[in-house]
N, C-alpha and C positions, 0 to 999 in steps of 0.2 A: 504494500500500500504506500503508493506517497503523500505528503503530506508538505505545509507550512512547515517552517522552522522558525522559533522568532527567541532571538537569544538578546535578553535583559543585559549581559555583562558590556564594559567600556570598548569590547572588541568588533562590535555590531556597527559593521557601519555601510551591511552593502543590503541592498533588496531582498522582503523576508519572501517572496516567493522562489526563492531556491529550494533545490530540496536541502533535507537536512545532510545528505554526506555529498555534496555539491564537489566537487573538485577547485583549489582555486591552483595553476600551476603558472609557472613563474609569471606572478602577479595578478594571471587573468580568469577570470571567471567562465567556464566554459560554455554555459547556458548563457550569460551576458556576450558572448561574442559571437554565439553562432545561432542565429531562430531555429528553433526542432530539435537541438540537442537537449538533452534530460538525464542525468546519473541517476540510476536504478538502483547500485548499491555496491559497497565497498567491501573486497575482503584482504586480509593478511596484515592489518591494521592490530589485532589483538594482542596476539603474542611474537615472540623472537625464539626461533632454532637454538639452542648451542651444543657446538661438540666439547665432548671433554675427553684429556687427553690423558692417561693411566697407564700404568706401568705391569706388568705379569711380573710377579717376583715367585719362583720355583714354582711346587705344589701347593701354595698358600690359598690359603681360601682367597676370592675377591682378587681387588689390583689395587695397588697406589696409588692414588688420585695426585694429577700433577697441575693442571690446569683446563679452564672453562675458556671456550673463546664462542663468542655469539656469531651467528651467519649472517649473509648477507639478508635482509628482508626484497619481498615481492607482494608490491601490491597488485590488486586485480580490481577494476573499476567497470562496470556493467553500465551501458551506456545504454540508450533510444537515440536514432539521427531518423525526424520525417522532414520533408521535402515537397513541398507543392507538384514540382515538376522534377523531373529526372538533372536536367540544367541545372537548377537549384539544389540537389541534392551533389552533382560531382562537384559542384563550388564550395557547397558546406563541409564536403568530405575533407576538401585540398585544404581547406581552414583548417581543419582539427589538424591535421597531418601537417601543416605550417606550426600551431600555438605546441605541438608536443615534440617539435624538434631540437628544442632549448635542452642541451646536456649536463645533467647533475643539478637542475631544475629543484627552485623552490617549492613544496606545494605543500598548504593546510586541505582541512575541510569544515566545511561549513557547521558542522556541530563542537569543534574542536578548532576553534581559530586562533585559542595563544598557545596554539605547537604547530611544527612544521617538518616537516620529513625532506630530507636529499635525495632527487633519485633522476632517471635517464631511462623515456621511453623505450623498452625492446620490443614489444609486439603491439602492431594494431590490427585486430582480424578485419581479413578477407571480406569483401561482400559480394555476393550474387551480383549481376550485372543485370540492367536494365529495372532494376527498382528505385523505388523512392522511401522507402518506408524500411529501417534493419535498427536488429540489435546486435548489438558487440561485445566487445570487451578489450580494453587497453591494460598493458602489464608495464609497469614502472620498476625496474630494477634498483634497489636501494644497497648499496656498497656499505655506507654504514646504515645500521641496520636502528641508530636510534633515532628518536622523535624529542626537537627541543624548542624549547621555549621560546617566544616571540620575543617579549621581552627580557633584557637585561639585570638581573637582580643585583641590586646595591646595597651594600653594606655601610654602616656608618657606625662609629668609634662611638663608646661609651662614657662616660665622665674620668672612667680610668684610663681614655684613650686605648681600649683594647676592642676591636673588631673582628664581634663572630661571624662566621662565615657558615650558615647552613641553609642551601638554598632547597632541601625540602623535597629533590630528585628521588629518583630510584635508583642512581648509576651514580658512583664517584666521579666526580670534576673537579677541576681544583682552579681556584680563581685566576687572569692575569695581575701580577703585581709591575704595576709604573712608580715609582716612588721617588721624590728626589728629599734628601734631608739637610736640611740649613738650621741656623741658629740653635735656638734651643729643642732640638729634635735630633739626635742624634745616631740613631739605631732602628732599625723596625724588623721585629724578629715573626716568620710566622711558622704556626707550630698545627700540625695532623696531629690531630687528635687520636685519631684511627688507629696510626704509627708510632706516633712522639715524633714523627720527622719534623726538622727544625731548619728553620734557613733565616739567617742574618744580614741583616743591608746595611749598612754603616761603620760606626767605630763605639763598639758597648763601652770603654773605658772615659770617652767622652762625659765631662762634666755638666749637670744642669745646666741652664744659662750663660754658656762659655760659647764663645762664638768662636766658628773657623772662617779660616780661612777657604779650602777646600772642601767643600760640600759631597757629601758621598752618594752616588746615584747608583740606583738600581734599573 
């Protein structure tokens, strides 16, 4: 069944008659670009493969677990393309087959628009010839295989000027640090928690309110 979608959150900002798993791919709306296209519905969206790599030790029961690596993800998108005339149908077709030629392609979906998946058209089925009216399916190859957030998550220093960093994922990330430190700022240490790994940018020996001369940059 399709239906309205109409999403209340700050990410809403394009036309609620889309469906709800609408494709938007690098930047465009595919039903806003082509009249008669219509997404029917999205799979490979849910979960991620991984292999995991283990070891046979003698006649031991089991194996040594040594490492998980996730696979590449594959979406599958179920499309409708009608056509008043057949003209208008090979024009709509060469559209789609233009807007899905972009490699390594942004694309959200309309029920899920502060995330975004990477990935690079490989199949667009076939159609009968001499109709105006098909359903299909487009396959999106995704090399990595995660889905991340639109926006940027910022972190801000506490009164002890300590800034925690937990942005709330499913998957470890680890923030970029730009930092330059002058005057009374001497060091900026940040520490994994996960780990205790530690990493230092400046000069810890540096005194309170002592000014340098060379400012130490990370």
């Amino acid at each position: 069944m399709l239906y309205d979608f109409r999403d209340t959150t700050e990410y809403m900002e394009y036309p609620v008659s889309l469906p709800a798993q609408a494709m938007q791919f690098d930047g465009k709306w595919i039903e806003s670009e082509i009249p008669g296209y219509r997404t029917l519905y999205v799979s490979g969206r849910e979960t991620i493969s991984a292999e995991i790599t283990d070891t046979v030790v003698g006649a031991a029961d089991g194996s040594l677990y040594e490492r998980r690596r996730y696979e590449p993800r594959t979406l599958i998108i179920g499309y409708q393309l009608i056509a008043k005339t057949n003209e208008e149908f090979c024009e709509a077709f060469n559209r789609l087959n233009g807007i899905l030629n972009t490699e390594q392609a942004q694309i959200s979906f309309n029920d899920e628009l502060d995330k975004y998946y990477i990935g690079t058209k490989t199949k667009l089925d076939d159609i009968p010839s001499g109709t105006n009216a098909v359903t299909g399916e487009i396959e999106i190859y995704c090399t990595d295989p995660f889905k991340y957030s639109v926006q940027e998550f910022t972190a801000h220093p506490d009164e002890n000027f300590l800034i925690n960093v937990n942005y709330g994922g499913t998957y470890p990330a680890y923030p970029a640090i730009d930092a330059v430190m002058n005057s009374d700022m001497g060091y900026l240490t940040y520490i994994l928690e996960r780990t205790g790994s530690t990493i230092i940018a400046g000069d810890e020996t540096e005194v309170d309110g002592e000014d340098v001369d060379n400012a130490s940059e990370l």
